[in-house]
C-alpha positions in Angstrom: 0.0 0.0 0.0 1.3 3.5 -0.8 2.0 5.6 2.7 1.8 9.3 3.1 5.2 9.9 1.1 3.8 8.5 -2.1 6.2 5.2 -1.4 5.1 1.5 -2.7 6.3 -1.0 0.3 7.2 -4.1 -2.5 7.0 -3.5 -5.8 7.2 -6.7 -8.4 8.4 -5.6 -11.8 7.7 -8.4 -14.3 10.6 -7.8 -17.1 12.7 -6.2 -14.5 15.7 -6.8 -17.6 13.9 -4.4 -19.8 14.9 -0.3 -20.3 11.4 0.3 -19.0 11.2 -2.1 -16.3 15.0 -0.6 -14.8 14.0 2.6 -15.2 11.5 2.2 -13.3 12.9 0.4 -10.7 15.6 3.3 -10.5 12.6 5.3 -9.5 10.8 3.2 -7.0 14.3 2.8 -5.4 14.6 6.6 -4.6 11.2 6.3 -3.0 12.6 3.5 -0.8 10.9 0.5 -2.3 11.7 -2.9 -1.4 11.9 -4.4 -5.2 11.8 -7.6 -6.8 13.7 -8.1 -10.4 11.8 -11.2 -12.1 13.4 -11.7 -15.3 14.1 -14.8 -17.7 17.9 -14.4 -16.6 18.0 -13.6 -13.2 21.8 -13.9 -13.3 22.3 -10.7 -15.8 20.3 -8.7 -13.0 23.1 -8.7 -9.9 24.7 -5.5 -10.7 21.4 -3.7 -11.3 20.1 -4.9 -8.1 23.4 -3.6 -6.5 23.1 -0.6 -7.7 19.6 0.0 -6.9 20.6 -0.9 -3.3 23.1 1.9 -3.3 20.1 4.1 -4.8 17.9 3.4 -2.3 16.0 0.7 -2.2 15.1 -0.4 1.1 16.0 -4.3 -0.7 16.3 -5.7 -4.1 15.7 -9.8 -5.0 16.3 -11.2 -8.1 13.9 -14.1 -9.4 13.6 -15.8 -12.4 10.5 -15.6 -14.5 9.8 -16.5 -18.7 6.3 -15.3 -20.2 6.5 -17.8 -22.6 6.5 -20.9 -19.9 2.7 -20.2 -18.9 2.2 -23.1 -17.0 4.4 -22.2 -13.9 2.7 -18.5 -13.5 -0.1 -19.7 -10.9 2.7 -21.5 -9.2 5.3 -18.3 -9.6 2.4 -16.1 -8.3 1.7 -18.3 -5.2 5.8 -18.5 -4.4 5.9 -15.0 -4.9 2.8 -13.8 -2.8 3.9 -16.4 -0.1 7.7 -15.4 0.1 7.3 -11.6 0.4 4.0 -10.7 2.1 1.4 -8.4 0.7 2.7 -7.1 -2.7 1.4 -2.9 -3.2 2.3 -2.7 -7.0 3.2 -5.4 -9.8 4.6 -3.7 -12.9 4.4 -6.1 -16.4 7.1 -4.5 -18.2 7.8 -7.7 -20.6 6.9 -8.0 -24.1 9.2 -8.6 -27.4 8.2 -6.2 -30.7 9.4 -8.7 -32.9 10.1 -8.5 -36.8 6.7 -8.0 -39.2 8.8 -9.1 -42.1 9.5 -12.9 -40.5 6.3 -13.4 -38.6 4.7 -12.7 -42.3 6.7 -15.6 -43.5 6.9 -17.6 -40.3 4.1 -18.9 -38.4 6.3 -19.6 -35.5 7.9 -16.2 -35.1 4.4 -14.7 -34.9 3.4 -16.8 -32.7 6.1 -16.1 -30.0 5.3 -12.3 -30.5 1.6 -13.0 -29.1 2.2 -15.4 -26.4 4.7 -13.5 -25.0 3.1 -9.9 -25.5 -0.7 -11.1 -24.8 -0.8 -14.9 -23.8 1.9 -14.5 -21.1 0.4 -11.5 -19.7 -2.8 -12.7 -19.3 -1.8 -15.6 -17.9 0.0 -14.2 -15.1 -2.0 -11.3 -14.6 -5.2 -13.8 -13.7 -3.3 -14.7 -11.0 -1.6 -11.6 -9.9 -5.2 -9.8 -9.9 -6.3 -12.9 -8.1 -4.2 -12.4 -5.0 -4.2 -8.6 -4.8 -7.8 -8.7 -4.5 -7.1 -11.6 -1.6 -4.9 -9.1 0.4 -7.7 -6.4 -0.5 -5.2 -3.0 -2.1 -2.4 -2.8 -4.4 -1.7 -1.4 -7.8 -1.0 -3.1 -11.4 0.8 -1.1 -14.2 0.6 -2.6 -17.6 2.8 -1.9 -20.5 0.7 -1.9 -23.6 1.6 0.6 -26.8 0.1 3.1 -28.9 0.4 -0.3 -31.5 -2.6 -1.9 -30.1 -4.7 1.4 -31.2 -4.8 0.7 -34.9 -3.4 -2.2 -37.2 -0.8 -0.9 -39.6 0.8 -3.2 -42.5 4.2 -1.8 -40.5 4.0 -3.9 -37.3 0.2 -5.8 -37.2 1.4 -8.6 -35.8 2.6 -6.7 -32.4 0.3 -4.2 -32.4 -2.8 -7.1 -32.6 -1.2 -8.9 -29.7 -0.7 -5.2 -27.7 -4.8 -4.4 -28.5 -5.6 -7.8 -27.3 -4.0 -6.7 -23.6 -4.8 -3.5 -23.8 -8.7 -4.6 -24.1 -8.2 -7.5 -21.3 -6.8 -5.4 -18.9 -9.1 -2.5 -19.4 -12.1 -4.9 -18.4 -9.9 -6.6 -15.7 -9.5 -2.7 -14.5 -13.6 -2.3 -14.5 -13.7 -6.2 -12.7 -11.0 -5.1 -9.9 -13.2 -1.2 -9.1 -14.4 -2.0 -5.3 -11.9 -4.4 -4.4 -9.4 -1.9 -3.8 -6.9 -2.6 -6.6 -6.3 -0.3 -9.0 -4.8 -1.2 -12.7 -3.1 1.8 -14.3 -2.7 0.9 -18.6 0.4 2.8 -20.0 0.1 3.6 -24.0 4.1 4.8 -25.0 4.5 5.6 -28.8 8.0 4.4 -30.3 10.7 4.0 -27.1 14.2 4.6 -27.7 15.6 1.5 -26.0 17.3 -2.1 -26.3 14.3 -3.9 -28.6 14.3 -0.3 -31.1 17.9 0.0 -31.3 17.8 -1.0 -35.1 15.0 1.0 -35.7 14.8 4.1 -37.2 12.7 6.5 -34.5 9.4 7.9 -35.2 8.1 10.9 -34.6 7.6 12.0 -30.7 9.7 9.2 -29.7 10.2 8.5 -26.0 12.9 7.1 -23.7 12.1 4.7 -20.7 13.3 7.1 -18.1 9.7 9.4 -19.5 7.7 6.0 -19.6 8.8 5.4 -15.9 8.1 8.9 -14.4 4.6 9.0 -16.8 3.8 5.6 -15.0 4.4 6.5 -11.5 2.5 9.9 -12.2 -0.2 8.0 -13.3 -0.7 5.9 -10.1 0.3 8.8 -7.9 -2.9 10.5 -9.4 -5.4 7.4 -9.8 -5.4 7.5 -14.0 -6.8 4.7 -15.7 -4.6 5.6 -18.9 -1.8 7.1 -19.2 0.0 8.2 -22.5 3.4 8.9 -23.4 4.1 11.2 -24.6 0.7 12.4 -23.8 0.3 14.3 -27.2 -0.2 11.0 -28.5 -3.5 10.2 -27.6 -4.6 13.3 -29.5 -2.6 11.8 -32.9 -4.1 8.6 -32.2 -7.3 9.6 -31.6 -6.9 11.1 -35.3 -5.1 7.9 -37.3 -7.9 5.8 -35.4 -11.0 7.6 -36.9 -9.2 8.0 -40.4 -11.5 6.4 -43.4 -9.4 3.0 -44.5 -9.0 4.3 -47.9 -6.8 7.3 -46.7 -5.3 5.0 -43.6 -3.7 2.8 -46.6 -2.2 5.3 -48.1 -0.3 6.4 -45.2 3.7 4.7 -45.1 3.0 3.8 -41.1 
């Protein structure tokens, strides 16, 4: 639960390897969180978790965790819930964007992009809702992406598997109102990070240190949505209602 100060007791970040999830974590560690790094490979996480010690954090674990390998998220969950106490706010910063090109020719590469982007995140989520609503407060931040808002020849593939979330955890927000447990949905455009490095960046690009702050400004202030940057949702907004005839023409 949040205290006077604005500080989250434990935070979970789920993708605690990603620019997002780390900046984030950098954060929460200035506010004194205790924090627990679950990533696929734990091991590549020890000197982040130093460092956020010398930050601030009032502790930092490291556990191991792989969207793809669904059938161990009740059981992750459970360990989870049952090792640390009462959890105040689980961040799901995981998610991979992929290549169009290949997952057009390659059933299995598309695949991957939607279990891990939407499959794995609803299946831990279920779980993760399911106990916060046992211990009666807490907070869940979802990554989704301005992707998910309309499908576009460039990157359909991720965006579907982005609008899929972003729908699931809207209604899991409107399931959770009166239990306590709010669920905060983040929308960044293009992020300047690890998984766009060979990307060329679009316009009103972002970094993850502005999709951290956004995120925690968001829960500070009880949004539902949050955009970064927040311009976006007006350009959205726009693209969305576009006629398809003039949407195809466009080179996004």
């Amino acid at each position: 639960m949040r205290d006077a100060l604005g500080r989250y007791g434990t935070v979970v970040v789920l993708g605690g390897g990603s620019d997002i999830g780390k900046a984030t974590a950098r954060l929460l560690s200035a506010r004194g969180s205790t924090l627990v790094l679950a990533a696929r490979r734990p091991d590549e996480l020890l000197d982040d978790a130093a460092a956020l010690r010398a930050a601030g954090a009032s502790a930092v674990e490291v556990v191991p965790f792989d969207a793809l390998d669904t059938e161990s998220h009740p059981r992750f969950v459970r360990d989870l819930f049952d090792r640390f106490g009462d959890v105040d706010l689980v961040l799901l910063a995981f998610g991979v964007l992929g290549d169009q090109e290949a997952s057009e020719k390659d059933v299995a590469a598309a695949l991957e992009v939607a279990r891990t982007n939407y499959v794995g995140a609803v299946s831990v989520l279920i779980p993760v809702a399911s106990r916060l609503r046992e211990q009666g407060h807490g907070a869940i931040a979802v990554l989704s992406s301005v992707a998910g808002e309309r499908g576009r020849r460039s990157n359909f593939v991720y965006g579907s598997a982005k609008a899929g979330l972003d729908v699931f955890c809207q209604g899991l927000a409107d399931r959770l109102h009166g239990d306590g447990v709010r669920l905060l949905v983040v929308r960044p455009g293009f992020v300047r990070s690890k998984m766009t490095v060979n990307l060329k960046a679009a316009p009103l690009s972002t970094t993850p240190e502005s999709v951290a702050r956004a995120t925690l400004e968001g829960l500070d202030r009880g949004a539902n949505v949050v955009w970064v940057p927040g311009s976006l949702r007006w350009v959205m907004s726009g693209l969305r209602h576009l006629p398809r005839p003039i949407f195809r023409r466009l080179s996004i």
